[in-house]
C-alpha positions as CSV (number, residue, x, y, z in Angstrom):
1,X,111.0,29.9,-51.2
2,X,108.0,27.8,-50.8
3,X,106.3,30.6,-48.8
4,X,106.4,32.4,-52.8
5,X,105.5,29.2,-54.2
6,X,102.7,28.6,-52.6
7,X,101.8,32.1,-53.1
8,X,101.6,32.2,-56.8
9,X,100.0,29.0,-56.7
10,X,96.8,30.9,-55.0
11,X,97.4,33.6,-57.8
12,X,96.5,31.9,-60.3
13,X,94.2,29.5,-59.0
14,X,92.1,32.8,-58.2
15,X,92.7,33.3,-61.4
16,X,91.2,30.4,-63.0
17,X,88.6,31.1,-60.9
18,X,87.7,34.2,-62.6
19,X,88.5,33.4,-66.0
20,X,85.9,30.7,-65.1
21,X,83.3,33.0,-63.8
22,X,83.1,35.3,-66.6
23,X,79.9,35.0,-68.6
24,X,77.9,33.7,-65.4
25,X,76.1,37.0,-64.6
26,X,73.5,36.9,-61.5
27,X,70.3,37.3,-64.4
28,X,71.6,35.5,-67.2
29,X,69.1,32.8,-68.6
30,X,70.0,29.2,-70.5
31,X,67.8,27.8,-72.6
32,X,67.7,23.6,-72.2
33,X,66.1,20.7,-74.3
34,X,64.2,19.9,-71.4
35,X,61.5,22.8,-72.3
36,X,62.6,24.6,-68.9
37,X,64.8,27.8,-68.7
38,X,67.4,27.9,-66.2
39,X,69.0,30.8,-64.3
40,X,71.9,32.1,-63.0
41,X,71.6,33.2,-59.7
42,X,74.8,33.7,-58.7
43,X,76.3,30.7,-57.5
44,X,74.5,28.0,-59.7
45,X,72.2,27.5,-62.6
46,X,68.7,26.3,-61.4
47,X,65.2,26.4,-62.9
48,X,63.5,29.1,-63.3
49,X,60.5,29.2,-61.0
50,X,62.6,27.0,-58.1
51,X,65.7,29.0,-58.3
52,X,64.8,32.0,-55.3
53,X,65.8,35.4,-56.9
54,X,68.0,35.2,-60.0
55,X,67.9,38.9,-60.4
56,X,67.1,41.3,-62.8
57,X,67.0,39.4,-65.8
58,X,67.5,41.3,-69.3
59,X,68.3,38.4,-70.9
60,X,65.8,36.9,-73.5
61,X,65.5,32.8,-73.5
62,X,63.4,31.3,-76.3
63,X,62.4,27.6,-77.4
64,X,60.6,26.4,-79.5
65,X,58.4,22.5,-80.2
66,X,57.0,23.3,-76.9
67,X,53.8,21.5,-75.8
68,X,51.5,23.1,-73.1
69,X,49.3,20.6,-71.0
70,X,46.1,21.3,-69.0
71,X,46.1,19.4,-65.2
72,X,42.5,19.5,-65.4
73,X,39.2,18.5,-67.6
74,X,35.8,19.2,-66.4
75,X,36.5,18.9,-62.9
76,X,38.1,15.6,-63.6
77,X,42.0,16.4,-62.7
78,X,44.4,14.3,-64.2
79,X,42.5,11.5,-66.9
80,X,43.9,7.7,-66.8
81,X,43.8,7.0,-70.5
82,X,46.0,8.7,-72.7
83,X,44.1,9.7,-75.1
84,X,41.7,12.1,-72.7
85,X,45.0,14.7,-72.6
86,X,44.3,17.7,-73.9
87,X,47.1,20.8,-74.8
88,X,46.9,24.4,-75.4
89,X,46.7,24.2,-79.3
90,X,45.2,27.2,-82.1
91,X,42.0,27.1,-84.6
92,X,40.7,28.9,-87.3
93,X,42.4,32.6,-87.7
94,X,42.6,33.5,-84.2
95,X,40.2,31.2,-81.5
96,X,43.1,29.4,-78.7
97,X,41.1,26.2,-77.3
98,X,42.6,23.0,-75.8
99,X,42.7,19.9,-77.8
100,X,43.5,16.4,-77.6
101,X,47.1,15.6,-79.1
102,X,47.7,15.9,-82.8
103,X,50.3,15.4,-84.8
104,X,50.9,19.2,-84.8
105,X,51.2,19.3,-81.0
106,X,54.2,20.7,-79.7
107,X,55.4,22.2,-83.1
108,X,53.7,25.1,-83.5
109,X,53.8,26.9,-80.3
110,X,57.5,29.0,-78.8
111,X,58.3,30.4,-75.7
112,X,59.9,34.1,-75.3
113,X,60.5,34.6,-71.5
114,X,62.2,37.7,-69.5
115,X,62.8,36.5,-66.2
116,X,59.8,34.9,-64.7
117,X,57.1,36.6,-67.6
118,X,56.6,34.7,-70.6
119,X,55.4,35.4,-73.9
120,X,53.4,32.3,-75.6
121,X,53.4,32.5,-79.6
122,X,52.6,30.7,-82.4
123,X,55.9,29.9,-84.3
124,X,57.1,31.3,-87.0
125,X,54.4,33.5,-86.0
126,X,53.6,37.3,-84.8
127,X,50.5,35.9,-83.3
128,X,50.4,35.5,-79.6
129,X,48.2,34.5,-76.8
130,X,46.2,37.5,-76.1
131,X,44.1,38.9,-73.4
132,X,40.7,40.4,-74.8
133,X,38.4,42.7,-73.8
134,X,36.0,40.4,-75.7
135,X,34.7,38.9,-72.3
136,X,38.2,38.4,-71.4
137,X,38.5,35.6,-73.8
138,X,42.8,34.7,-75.1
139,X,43.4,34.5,-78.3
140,X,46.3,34.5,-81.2
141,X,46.7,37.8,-82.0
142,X,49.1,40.0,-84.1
143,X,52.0,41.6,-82.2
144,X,53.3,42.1,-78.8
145,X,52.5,44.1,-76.3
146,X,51.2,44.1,-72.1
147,X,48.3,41.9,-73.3
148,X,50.6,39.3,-74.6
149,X,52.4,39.0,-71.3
150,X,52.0,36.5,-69.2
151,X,53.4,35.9,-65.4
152,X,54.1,32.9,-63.6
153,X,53.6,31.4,-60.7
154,X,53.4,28.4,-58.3
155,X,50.1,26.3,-59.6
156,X,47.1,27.0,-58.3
157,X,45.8,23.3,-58.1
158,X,47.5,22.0,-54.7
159,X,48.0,18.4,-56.2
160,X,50.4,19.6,-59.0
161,X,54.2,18.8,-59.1
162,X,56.7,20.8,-59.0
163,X,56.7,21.2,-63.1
164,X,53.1,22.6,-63.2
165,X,52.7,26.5,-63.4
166,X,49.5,28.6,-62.9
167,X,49.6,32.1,-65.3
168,X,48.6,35.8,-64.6
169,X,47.9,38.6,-67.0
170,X,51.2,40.9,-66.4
171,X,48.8,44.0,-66.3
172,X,46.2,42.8,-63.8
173,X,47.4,39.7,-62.0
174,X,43.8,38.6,-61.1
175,X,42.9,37.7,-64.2
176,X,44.2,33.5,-64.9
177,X,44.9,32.2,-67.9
178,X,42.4,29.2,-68.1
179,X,40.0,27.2,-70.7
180,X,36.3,27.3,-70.0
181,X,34.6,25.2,-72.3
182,X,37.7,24.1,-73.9
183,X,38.4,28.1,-75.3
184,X,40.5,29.9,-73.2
185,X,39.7,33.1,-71.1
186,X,41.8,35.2,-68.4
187,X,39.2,35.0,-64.8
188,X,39.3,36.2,-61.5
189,X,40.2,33.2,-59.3
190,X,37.4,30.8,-58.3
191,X,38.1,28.7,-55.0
192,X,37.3,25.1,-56.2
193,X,39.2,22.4,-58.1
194,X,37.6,22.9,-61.0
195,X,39.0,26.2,-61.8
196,X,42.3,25.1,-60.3
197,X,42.5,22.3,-62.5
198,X,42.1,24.3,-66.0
199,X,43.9,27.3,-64.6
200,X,47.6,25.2,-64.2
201,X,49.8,23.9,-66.7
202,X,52.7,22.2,-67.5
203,X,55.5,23.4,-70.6
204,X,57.6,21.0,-71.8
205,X,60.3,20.5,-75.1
206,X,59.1,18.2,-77.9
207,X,56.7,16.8,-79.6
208,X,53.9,14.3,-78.4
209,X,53.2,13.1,-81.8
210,X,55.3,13.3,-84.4
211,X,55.2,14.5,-88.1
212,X,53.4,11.9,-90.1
213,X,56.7,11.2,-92.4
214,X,58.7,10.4,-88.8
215,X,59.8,7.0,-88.2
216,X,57.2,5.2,-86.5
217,X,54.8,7.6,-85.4
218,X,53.1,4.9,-83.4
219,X,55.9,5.1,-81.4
220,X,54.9,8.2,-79.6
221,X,52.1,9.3,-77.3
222,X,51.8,8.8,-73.2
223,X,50.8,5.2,-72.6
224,X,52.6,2.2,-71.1
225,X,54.9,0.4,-73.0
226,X,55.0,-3.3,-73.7
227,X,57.9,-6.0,-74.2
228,X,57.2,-8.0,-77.1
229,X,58.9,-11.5,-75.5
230,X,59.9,-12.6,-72.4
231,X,62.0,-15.7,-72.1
232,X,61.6,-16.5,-76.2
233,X,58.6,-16.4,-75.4
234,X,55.7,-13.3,-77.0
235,X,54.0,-12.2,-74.0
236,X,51.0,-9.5,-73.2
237,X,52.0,-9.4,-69.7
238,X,54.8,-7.6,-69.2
239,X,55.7,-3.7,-69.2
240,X,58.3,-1.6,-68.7
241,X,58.2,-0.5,-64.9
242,X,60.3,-0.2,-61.7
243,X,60.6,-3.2,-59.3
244,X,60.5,-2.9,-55.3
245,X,64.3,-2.2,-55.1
246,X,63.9,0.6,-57.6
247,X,65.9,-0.9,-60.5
248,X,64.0,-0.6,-63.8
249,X,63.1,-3.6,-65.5
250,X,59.8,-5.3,-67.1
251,X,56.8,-5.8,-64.5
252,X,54.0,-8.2,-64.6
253,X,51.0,-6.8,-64.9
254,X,48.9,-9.7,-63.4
255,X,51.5,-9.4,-60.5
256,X,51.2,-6.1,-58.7
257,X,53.6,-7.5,-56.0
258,X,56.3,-7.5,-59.4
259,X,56.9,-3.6,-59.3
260,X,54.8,-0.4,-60.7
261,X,54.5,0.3,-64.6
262,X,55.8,3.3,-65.2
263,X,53.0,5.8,-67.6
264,X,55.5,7.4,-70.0
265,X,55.2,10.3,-72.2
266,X,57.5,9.8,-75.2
267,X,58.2,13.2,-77.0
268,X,59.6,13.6,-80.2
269,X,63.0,15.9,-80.9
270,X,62.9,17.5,-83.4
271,X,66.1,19.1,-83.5
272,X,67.6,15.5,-82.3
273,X,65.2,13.3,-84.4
274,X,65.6,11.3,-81.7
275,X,62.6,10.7,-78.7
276,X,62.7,11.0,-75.0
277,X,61.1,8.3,-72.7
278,X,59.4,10.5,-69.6
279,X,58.2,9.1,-66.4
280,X,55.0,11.1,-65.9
281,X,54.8,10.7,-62.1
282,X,58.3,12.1,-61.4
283,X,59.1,14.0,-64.7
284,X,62.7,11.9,-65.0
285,X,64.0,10.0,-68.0
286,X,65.2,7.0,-69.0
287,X,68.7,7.2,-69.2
288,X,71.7,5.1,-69.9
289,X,75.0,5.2,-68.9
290,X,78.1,4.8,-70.6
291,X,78.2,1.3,-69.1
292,X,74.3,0.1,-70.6
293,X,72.9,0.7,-66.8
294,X,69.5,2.1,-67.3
295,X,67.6,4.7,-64.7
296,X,65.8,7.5,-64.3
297,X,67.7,10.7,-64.4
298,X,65.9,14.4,-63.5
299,X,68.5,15.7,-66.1
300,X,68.1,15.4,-69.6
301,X,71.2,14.1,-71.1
302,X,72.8,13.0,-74.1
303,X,71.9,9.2,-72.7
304,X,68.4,10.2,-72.1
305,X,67.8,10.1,-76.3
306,X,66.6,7.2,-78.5
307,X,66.5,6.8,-81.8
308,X,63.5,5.0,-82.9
309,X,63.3,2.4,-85.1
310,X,61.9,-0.6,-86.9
311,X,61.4,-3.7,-83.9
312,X,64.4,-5.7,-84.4
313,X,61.6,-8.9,-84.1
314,X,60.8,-9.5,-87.6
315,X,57.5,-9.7,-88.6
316,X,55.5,-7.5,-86.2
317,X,53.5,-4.2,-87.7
318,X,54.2,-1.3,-87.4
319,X,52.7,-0.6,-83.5
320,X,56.4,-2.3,-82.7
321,X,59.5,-0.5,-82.5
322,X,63.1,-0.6,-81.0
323,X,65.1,2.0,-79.5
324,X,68.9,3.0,-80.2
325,X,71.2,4.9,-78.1
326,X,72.0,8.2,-79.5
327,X,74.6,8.6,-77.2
328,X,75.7,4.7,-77.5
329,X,75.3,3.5,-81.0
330,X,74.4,0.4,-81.9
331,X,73.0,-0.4,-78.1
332,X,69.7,-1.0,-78.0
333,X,66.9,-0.6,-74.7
334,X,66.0,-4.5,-73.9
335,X,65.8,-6.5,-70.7
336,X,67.3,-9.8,-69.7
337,X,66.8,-10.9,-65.7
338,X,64.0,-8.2,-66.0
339,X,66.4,-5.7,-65.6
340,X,66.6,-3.3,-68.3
341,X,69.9,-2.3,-70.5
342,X,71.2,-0.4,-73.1
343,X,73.1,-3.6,-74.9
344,X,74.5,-4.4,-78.5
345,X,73.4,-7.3,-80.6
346,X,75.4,-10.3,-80.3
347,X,75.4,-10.2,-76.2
348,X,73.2,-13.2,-76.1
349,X,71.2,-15.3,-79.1
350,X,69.2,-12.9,-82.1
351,X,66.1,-14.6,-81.5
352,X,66.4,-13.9,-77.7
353,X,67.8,-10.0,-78.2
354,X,65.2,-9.1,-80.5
355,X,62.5,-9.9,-78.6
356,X,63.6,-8.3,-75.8
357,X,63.8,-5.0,-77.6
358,X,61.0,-4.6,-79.3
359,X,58.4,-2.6,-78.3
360,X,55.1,-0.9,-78.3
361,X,52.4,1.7,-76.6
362,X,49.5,0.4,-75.7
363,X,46.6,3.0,-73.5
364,X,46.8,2.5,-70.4
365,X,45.6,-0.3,-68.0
């Protein structure tokens, strides 16, 4: 009798199993916030890129409020301030140059991929980024075909991160998508950094500057980002950060010995109309947990979005802003001990709360 039991127990827990399974096909792509596709590859979802062989993929994965970053500038690699970033943006009718941020980048350019080749169009859009025979100069051009196919691969500059990609024309796979002179070209490789540099990229989800009738635009960009009070008390010296034992808090900047301020990137959502907070050295983001704990996560989650809005400290301009929990309402990012939390009003006294969770971006030091 239990011999049967036991039996149909391990039916239908194969079962389960199965029913589970269906839908997961070695190949199949998903499509995440994060501005990364994932695949299937058989026993787990992983990013495309890192994942080994996911197979034939027939799938198509699209997204769309993508921004495309250069590593490299003139030789320079990676700048320090902020506002030296440039992204893969579109001029005139046709010409495809890099540009420092505007309040268009990120919304106008979508992602089509099949498996690890990618299509890179301007949305809403039958213009993509084209290979010429114009001395091999990329531009947007009408309609799809082999010269609109790009393939990638590992970056080409060896100090890149893991979320940087190099790109090869699909039909000749010497030939690298790069700018030259801020326009952008398809070139046989060259062996120094400068090439490397503006021949590897980086593709993320959402916006780096916001449409002008967002909340707060000032609220966006890649620069450090300042606590308006510590103690009561306003204060220029302290930024959000990571401290020694790893715990995020508020860092003193005229105390290196305090921790490391972290350089984020805050995108913009669209479809969330809520931000992300990115540390640009690891690529994680600022989470919270359904408790108010605050760390960095490499997943994007529903605790990783903020809602921006006005600074809770009345009477700053408009540089100053809080930031709500979309996944925790009415909790707001501040610190207290110099440990940051997700936390409602009321915890402690207004005039100490609001303070500590207001905000703002200032280029970095």
């Amino acid at each position: 009798m239990k011999q049967r039991i036991l039996t149909r127990l391990l039916t239908l827990g194969f079962l389960v199993i199965a029913i589970l399974a269906i839908g997961q096909n070695k190949g199949d792509i998903e499509v995440r916030e994060d501005g990364n596709f994932y695949g299937w590859n058989g026993k787990q979802w992983c990013q495309l890129s890192n994942c080994g062989s996911v197979g034939q993929v027939g799938q198509v994965g699209q997204i769309s409020d993508v921004i495309i970053e250069t590593y490299g500038i003139g030789g320079r690699g990676r700048p320090k301030n902020a506002s030296d970033y440039y992204f893969l943006q579109s001029e005139g009718a046709d010409l495809a140059k890099i540009k420092v941020a505007t309040k268009n980048t990120g919304g106008s350019i979508s992602i089509e991929r099949h498996g690890n080749y990618v299509y890179f169009f301007l949305t809403g859009t039958n213009r993509y980024l084209k290979f010429t025979n114009n001395n091999n100069q990329v531009k947007w051009i009408e309609g799809k075909d082999s010269n609109a196919k790009w393939k990638e691969i590992p970056p080409i500059q060896p100090k890149a991160g893991n979320n940087w990609r190099s790109y090869v024309l699909s039909t000749d796979e010497s030939l690298y998508l790069r700018h030259l002179y801020y326009v952008m070209y398809a070139n046989p490789i060259q062996e120094n950094m400068t090439f490397y540099g503006d021949a590897t990229w980086r593709v993320s989800g959402g916006m780096l500057v916001p449409p002008s009738d967002t909340k707060n635009s000032k609220a966006y960009g890649k620069k450090e980002m300042q606590t308006y009070a510590r103690i009561n008390q306003p204060t220029n010296d302290f930024f959000c950060g990571h401290h020694p034992d790893g715990k995020l808090g508020i860092i003193d900047k005229s105390n290196p010995s305090s921790g490391k301020i972290l350089k984020l990137e805050i995108r913009y959502k669209k479809s969330l109309n809520a931000a992300v907070l990115i540390d640009e050295e690891t690529g994680n983001y600022i989470t919270t947990d359904s408790n108010g704990n605050i760390s960095l996560s490499a997943n994007e989650t529903n605790g990783a979005y903020w809602i921006v809005r006005s600074a809770r400290q009345r009477g700053l301009d408009n540089k100053w802003f809080s930031l709500e929990s979309k996944m925790k309402p009415g909790h707001f990012l501040r610190h207290t001990g110099h440990i940051l939390y997700a936390h409602m009003p009321g915890t402690v006294m207004a005039e100490y709360f609001d303070g500590d969770a207001s905000w703002k971006l200032i280029d970095r030091l």
